[in-house]
Each structure stands twice: as C-alpha cells, then as structure tokens.
Backbone as numpy.savetxt, mean C-alpha at the origin, in Angstrom:
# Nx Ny Nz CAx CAy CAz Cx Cy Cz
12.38 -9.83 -3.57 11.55 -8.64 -3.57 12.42 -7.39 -3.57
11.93 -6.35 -4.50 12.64 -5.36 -4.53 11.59 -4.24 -3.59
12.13 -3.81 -2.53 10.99 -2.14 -1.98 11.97 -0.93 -2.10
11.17 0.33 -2.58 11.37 1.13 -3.17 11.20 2.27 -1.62
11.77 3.26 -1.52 11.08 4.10 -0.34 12.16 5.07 -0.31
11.78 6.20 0.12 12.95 7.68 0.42 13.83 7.23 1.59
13.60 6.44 1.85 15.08 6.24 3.28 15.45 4.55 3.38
16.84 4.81 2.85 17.29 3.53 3.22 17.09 2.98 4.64
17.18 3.69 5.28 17.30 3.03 6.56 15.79 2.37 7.20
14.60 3.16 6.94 13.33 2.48 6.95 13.35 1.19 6.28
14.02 1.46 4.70 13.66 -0.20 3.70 14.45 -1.13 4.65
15.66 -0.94 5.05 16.35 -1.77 5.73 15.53 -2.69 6.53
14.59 -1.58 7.54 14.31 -2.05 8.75 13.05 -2.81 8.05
12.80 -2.35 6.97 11.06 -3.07 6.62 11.60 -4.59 6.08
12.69 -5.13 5.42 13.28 -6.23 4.87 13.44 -6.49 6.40
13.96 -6.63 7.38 14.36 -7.22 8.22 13.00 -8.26 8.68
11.90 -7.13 8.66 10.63 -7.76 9.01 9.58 -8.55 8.29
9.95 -8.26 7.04 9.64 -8.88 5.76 10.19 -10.56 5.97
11.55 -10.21 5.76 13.07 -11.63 6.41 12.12 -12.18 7.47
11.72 -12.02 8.62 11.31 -12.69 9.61 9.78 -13.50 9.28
9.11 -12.15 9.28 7.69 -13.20 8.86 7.78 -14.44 7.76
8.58 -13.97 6.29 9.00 -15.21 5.54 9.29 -16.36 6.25
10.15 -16.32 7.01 10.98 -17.31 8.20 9.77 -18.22 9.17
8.91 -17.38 9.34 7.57 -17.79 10.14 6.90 -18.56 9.04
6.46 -18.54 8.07 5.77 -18.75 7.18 6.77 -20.69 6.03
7.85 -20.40 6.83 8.85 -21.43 5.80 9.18 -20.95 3.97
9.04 -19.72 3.98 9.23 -19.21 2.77 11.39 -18.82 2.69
11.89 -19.36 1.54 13.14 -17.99 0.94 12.41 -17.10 0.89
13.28 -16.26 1.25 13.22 -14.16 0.80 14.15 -13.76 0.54
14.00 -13.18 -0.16 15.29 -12.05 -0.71 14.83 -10.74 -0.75
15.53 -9.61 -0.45 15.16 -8.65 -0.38 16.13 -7.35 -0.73
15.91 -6.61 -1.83 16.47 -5.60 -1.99 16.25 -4.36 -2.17
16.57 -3.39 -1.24 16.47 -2.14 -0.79 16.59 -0.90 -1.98
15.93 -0.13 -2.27 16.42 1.16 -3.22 15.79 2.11 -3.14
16.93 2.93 -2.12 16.52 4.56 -1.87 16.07 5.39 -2.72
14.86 4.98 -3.64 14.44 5.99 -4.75 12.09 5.83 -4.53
12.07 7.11 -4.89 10.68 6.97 -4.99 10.51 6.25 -6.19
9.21 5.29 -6.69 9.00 4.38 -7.51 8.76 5.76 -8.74
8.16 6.53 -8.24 7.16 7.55 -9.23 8.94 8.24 -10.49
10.31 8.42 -9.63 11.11 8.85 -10.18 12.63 7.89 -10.36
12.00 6.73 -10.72 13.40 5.11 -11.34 13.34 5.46 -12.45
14.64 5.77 -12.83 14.81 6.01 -14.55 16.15 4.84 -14.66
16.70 4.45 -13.94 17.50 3.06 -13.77 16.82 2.06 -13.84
16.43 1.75 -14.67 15.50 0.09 -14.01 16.49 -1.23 -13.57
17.94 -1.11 -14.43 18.65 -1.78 -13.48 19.23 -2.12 -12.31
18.47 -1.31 -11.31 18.16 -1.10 -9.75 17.27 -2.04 -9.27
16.20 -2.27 -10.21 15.07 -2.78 -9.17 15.78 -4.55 -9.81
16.86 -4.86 -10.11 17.26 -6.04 -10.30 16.09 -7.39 -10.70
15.53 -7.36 -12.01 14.92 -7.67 -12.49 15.41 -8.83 -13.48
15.21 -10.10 -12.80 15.74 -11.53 -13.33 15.28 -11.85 -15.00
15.96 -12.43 -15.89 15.62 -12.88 -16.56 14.53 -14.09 -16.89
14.07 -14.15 -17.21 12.67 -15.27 -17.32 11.74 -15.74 -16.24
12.05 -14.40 -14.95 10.94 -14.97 -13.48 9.57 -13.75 -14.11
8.26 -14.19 -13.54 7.66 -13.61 -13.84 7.75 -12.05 -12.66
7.07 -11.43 -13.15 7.31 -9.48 -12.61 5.88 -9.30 -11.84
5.90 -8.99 -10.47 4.73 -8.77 -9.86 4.83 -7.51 -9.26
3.97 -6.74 -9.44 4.45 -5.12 -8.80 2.89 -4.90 -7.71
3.68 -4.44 -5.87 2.37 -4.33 -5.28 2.82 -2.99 -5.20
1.39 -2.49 -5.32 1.28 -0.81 -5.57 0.57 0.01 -4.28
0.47 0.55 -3.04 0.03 1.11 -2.01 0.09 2.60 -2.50
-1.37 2.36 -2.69 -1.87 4.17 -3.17 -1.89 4.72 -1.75
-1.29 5.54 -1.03 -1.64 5.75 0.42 -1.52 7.22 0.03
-1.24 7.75 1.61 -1.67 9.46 2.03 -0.02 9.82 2.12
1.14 9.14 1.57 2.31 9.95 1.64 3.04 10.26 -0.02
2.32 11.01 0.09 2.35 11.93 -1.27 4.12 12.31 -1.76
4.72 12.37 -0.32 5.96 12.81 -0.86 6.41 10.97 -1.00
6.39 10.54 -0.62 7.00 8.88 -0.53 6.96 8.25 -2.04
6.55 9.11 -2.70 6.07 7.68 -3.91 6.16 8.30 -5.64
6.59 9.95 -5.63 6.98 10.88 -6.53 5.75 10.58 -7.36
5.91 11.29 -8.92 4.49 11.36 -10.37 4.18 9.89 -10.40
2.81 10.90 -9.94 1.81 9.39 -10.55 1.67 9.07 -12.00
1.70 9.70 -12.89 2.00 9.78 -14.49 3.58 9.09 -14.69
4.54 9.38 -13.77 5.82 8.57 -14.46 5.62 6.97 -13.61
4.50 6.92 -12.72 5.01 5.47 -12.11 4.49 5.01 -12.79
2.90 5.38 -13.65 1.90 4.87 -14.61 3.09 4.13 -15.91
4.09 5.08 -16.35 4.86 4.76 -17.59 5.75 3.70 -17.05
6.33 3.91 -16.10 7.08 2.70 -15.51 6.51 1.56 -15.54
5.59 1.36 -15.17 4.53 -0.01 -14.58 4.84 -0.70 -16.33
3.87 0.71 -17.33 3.59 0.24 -18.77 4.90 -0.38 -19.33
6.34 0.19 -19.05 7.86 -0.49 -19.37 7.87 -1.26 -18.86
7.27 -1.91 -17.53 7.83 -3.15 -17.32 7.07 -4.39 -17.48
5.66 -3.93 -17.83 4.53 -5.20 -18.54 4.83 -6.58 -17.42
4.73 -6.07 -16.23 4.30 -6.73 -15.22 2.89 -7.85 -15.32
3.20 -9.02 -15.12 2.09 -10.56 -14.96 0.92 -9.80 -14.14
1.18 -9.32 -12.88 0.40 -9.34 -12.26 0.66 -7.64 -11.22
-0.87 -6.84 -11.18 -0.30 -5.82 -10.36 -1.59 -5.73 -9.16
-0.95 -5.71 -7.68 -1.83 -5.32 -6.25 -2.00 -4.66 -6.21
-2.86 -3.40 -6.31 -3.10 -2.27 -5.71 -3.71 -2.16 -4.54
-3.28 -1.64 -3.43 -4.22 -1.88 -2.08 -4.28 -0.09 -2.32
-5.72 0.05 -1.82 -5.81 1.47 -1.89 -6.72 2.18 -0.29
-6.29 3.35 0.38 -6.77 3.58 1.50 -7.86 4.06 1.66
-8.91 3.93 2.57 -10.28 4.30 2.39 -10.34 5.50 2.52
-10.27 6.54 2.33 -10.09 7.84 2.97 -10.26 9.49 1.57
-10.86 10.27 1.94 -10.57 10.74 0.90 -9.93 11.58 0.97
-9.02 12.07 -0.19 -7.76 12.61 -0.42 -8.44 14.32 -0.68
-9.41 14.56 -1.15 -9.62 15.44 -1.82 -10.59 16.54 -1.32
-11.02 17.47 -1.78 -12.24 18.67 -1.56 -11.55 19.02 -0.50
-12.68 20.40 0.54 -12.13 21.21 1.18 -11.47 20.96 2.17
-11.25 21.22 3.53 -10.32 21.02 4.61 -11.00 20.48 5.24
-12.09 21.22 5.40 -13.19 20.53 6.14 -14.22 19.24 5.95
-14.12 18.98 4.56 -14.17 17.22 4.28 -12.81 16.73 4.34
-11.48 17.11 4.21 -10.56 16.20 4.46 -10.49 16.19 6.24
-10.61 16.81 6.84 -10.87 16.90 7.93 -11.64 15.60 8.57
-12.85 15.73 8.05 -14.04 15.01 9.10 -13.16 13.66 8.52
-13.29 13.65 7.47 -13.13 12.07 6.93 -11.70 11.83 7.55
-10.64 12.37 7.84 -9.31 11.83 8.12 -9.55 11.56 9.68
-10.81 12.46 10.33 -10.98 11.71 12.08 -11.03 10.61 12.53
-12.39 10.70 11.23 -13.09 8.71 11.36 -11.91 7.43 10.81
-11.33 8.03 10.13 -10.30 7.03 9.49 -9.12 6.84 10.60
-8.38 7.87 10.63 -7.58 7.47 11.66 -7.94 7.06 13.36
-9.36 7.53 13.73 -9.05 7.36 15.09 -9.48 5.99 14.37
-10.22 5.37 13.82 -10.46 3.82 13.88 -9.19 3.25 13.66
-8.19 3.42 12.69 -6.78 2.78 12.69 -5.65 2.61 14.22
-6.26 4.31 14.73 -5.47 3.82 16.35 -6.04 3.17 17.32
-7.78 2.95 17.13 -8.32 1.99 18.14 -7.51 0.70 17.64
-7.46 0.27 16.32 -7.30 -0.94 16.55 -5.67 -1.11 16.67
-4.83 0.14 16.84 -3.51 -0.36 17.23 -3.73 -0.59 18.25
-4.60 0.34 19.29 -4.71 0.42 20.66 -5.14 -0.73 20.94
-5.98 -1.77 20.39 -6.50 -2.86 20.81 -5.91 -3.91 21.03
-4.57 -3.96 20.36 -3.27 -5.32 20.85 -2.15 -4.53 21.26
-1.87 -3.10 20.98 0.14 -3.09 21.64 -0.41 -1.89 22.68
-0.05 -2.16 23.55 0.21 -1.44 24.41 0.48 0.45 24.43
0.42 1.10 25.04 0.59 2.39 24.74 2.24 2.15 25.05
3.09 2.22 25.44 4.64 2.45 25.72 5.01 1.05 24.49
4.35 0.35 23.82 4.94 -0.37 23.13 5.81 0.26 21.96
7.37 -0.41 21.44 7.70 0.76 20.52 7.58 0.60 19.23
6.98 -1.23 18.90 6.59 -0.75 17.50 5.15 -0.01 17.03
4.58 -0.31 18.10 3.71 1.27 18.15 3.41 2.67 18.25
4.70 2.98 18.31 5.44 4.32 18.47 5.61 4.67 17.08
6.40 3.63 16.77 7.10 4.14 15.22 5.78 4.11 14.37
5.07 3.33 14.26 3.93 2.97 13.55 3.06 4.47 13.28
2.79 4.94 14.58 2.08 6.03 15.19 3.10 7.31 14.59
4.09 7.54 14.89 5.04 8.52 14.71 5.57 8.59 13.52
6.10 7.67 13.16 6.62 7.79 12.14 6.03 7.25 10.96
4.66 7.06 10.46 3.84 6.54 9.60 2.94 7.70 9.32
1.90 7.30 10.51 0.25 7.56 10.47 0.22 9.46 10.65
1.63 9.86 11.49 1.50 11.82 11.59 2.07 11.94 10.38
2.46 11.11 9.57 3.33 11.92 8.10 1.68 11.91 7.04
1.09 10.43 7.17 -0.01 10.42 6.07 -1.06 11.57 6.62
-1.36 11.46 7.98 -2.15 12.67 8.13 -1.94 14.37 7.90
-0.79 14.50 8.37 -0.33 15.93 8.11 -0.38 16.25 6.35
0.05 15.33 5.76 -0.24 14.81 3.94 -1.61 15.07 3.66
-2.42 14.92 4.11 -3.94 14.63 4.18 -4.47 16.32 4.71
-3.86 16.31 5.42 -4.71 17.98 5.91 -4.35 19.22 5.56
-2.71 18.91 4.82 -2.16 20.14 4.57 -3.16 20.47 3.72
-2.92 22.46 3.48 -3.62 23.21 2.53 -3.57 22.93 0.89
-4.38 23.18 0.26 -4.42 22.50 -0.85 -4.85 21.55 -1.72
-4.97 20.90 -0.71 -5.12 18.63 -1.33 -3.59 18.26 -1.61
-3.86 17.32 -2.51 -2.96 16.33 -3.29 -1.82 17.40 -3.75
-2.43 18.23 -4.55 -1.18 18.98 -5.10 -0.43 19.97 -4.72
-0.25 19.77 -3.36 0.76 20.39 -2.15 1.70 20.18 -2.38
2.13 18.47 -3.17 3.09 17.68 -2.97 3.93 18.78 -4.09
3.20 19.15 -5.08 4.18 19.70 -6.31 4.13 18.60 -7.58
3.41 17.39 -7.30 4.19 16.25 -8.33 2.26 15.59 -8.60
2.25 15.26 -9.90 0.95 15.29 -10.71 0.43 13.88 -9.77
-0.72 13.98 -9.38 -1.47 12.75 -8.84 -2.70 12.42 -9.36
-2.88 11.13 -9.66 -3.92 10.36 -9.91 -5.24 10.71 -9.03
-6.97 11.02 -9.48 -7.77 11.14 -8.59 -8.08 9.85 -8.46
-8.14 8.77 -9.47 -8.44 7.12 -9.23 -7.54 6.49 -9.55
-6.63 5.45 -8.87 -5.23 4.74 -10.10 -6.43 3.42 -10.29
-7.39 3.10 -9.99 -8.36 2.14 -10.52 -8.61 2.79 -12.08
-8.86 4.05 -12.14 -9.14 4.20 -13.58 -8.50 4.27 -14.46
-7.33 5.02 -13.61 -5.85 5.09 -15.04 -4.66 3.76 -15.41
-5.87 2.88 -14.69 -5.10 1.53 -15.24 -6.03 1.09 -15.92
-7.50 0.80 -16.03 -8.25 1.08 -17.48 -7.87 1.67 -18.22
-7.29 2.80 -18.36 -7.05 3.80 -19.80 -6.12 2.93 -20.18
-5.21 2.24 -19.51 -3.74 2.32 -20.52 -3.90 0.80 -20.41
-4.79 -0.37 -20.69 -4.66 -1.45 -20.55 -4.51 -2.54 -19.82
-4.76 -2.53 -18.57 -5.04 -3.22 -17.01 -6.31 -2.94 -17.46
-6.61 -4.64 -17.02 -7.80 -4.90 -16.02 -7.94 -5.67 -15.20
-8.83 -5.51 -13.95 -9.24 -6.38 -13.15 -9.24 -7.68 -13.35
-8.59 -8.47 -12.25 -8.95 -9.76 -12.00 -9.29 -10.12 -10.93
-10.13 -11.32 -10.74 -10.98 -11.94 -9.32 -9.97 -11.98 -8.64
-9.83 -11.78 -6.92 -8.99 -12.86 -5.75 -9.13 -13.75 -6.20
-8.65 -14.87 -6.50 -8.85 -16.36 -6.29 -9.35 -16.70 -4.81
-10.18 -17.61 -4.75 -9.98 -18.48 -3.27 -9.66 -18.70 -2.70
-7.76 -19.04 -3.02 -6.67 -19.13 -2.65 -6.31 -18.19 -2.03
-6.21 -17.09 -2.37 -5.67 -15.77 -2.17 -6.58 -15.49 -0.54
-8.41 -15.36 -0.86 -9.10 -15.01 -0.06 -8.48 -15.93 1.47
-8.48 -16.90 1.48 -8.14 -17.90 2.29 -6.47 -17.51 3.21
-5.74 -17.14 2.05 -4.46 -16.96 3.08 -4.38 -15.62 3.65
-5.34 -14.64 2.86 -5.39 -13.53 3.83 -6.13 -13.56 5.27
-7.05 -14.92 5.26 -7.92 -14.73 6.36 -6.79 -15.31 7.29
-6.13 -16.19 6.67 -4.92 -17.42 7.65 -3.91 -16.24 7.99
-3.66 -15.03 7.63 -2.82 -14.27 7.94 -2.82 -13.32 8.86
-4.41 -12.95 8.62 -5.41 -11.95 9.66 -5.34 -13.16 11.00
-5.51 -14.07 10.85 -5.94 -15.07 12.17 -4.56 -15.57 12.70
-3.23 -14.77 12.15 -1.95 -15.03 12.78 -1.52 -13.97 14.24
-2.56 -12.63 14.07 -2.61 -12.03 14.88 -3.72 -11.85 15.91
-3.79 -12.94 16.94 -4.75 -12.53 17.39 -5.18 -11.51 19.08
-6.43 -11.71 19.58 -7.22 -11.39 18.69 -8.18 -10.65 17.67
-8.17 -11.74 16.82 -8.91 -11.06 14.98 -10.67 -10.73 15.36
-10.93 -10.67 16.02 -12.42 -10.17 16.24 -12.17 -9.18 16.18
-12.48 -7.95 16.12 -12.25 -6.43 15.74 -12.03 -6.48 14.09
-11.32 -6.92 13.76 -10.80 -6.71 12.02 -12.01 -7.48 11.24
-12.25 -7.20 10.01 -13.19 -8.04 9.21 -12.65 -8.09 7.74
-12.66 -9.05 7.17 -12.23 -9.20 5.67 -13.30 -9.79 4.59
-13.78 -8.90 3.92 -15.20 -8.65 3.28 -14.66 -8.72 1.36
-15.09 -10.24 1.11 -14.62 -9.87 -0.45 -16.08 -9.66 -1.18
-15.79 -8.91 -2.14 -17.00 -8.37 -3.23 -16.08 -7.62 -4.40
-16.72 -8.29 -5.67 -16.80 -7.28 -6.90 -15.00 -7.51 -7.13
-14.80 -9.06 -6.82 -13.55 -9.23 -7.17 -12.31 -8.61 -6.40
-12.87 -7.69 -5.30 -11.66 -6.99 -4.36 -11.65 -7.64 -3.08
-10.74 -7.88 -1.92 -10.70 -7.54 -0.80 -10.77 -6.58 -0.14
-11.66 -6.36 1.06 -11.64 -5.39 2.17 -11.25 -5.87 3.71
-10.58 -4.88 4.01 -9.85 -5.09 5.56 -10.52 -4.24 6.09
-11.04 -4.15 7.04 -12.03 -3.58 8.15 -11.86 -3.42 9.48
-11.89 -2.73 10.04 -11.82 -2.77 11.84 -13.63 -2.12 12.10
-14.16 -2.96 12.59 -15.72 -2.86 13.16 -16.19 -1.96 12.56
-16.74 -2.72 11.30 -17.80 -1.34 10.44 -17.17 -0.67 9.58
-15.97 -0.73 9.59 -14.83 0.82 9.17 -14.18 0.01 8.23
-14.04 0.13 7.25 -13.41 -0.46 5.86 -11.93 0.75 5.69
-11.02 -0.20 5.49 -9.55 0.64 5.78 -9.10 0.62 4.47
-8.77 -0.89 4.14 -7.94 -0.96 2.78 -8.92 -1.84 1.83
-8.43 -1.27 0.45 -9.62 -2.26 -0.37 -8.06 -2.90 -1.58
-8.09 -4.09 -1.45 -7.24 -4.86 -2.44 -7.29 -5.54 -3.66
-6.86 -4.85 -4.54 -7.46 -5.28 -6.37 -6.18 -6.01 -6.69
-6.61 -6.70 -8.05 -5.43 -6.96 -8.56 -5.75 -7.15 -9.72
-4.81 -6.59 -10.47 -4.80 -6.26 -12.23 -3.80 -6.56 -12.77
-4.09 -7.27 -14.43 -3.27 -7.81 -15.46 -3.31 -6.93 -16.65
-2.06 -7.03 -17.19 -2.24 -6.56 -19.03 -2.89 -6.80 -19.81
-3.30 -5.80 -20.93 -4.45 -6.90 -22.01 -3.17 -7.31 -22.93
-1.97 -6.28 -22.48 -1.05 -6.36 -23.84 0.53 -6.87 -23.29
-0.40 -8.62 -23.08 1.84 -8.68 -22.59 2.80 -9.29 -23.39
C-alpha cells in the first residue's frame, strides 16, 4: 500500500498501525509512505506501482481541504492510472452554504463522532487525544472557516460521486463479501452496539445511533 499525506511523520505513524492490524488479521503488508498531497503527484514513480498487480485507489473525500490539494488534478491522476477498482468513502456532513448551515450541521456531526469516541477511550486516553486534536479540530476549523470549500485556494469538487460519472466510473454493488467483513471488523471493536452498518443502493453506511457518518461506494472504469 502506498498513503499519500502532507507529513511524513503522521504516514509513518499511520503504516505502523496499518503494519499491526494486518498482523492481527494474518495478512503481509507493505507499506509506503509519500509526503505529497494526492491532488499534486506529478511523479507517479513515487507511488511505486508494480508491474502486472492490479491498481486499487481508496479515496476519503473528507473536511481537510488542505490535506489532499485539486480536486480536478486528482480527477486526471485517477484517469492516468485506470485503476481496477476505486473506494470512495465520503463524510456525511455538508461542506457548503452559509456559516450558519455549516455551522448547525458540523454540531450534529461532530458531537455524534465524539460521543462515540467518548463511548470506548477514555478522556486522558492518548490515542484519543491525537484523534481529537490532531484530526477532528483541523476538519472542523476546515469546515467553518469563512468562505466554504474555496478558502483552501485549490478547485473542489461539489460531488466526486458525479465527477466520476462524467469521466467514466461507475458504480459497483458491495459484494456480500465485502458487507460481511466490514461487519467482522466493526465487531473487532467492541462494544459495537452504538455503531450501525446499513447497506442500500449498492453503498455502505457507518452510523453511530441514528447518525450516518461515512457512506462507502466503490467504482470501476468503463474504459480499461
């Protein structure tokens, strides 16, 4: 696996944890780090891309606008690399209109994301710290600054569900398979009463009581 992110030292720490759960699971991992936003790789010989393995790209549309550079150059990237298969997990939340709808809507969203940290780690716990600190105040402050989206300076997508219709992606079902190991994955942390995983219309949804967080697609080429 190649992860992409503005600080080496985060990818580091995210492979380490990546490395472990694999280890839990009886999986190899490999993992390689590259201090670049995905939106601005003009190297593609970075993201070390094997000859004859197939190319799977997971895509997290989230609220850190600076983390992930043009949504128009990651769109062209994706199209250069005619990827088998692409994840998009996308956040429930809306990005857009006045302060005062990004407002209300970023309350309900996040305080439900910290009940349910609050519901297994502890308050002095510290990967709940970082989680809290160094995650969830960057996507929110992202989310409320003045403006919207284009605070960042760098062109953003209002749907990447649609602008992967325009250019040739489409949707494909979860498999069964798929549905199944996410529930076996959700039920690795327990307890999973609070969370809910709701498939429809070919997507996954992750939920904390009522509150739909992430919705998970996955899309193929018409042209590979």
């Amino acid at each position: 696996m190649t992860g992409l992110g503005s600080s080496m030292e985060l990818l580091v720490e995210t492979g380490k944890h990546l490395s472990n759960f694999a280890r839990r699971l009886g999986m190899y991992f490999e993992f390689n780090p590259v201090d670049k936003k995905f939106g601005n790789i003009v190297d593609i010989s970075r993201l070390k891309i094997r000859r004859g393995e197939a190319l799977a790209v997971h895509w997290l549309q989230h609220s850190l606008y600076d983390a992930t550079g043009p949504d128009w150059n990651t769109m062209r990237l994706l199209n250069g690399l005619g990827p088998k298969i692409i994840t998009l997990v996308e956040q429930e939340i809306a990005h857009e209109g006045s302060f005062l709808d990004r407002f209300a809507s970023s309350l309900h969203y996040y305080s439900t994301i910290f009940d349910s940290l609050g519901a297994f780690l502890p308050v002095d716990d510290p990967t709940r710290y970082q989680v809290e600190h160094c995650l969830l105040q960057r996507e929110i402050n992202n989310v409320l600054a003045v403006g919207g989206p284009a605070r960042s300076g760098e062109d953003k997508f209002r749907l990447w569900r649609s602008e992967l219709l325009k250019t040739g992606f489409v949707p494909i079902p979860m498999s069964t398979n798929s549905v199944a190991q996410a529930q076996l994955i959700l039920n690795m942390f327990p307890p999973a009463h609070g969370y809910s995983l709701v498939q429809g219309d070919g997507m996954l949804r992750l939920g904390w009581k009522e509150t739909s967080l992430y919705t998970a697609s996955a899309w193929t080429s018409l042209y590979p």
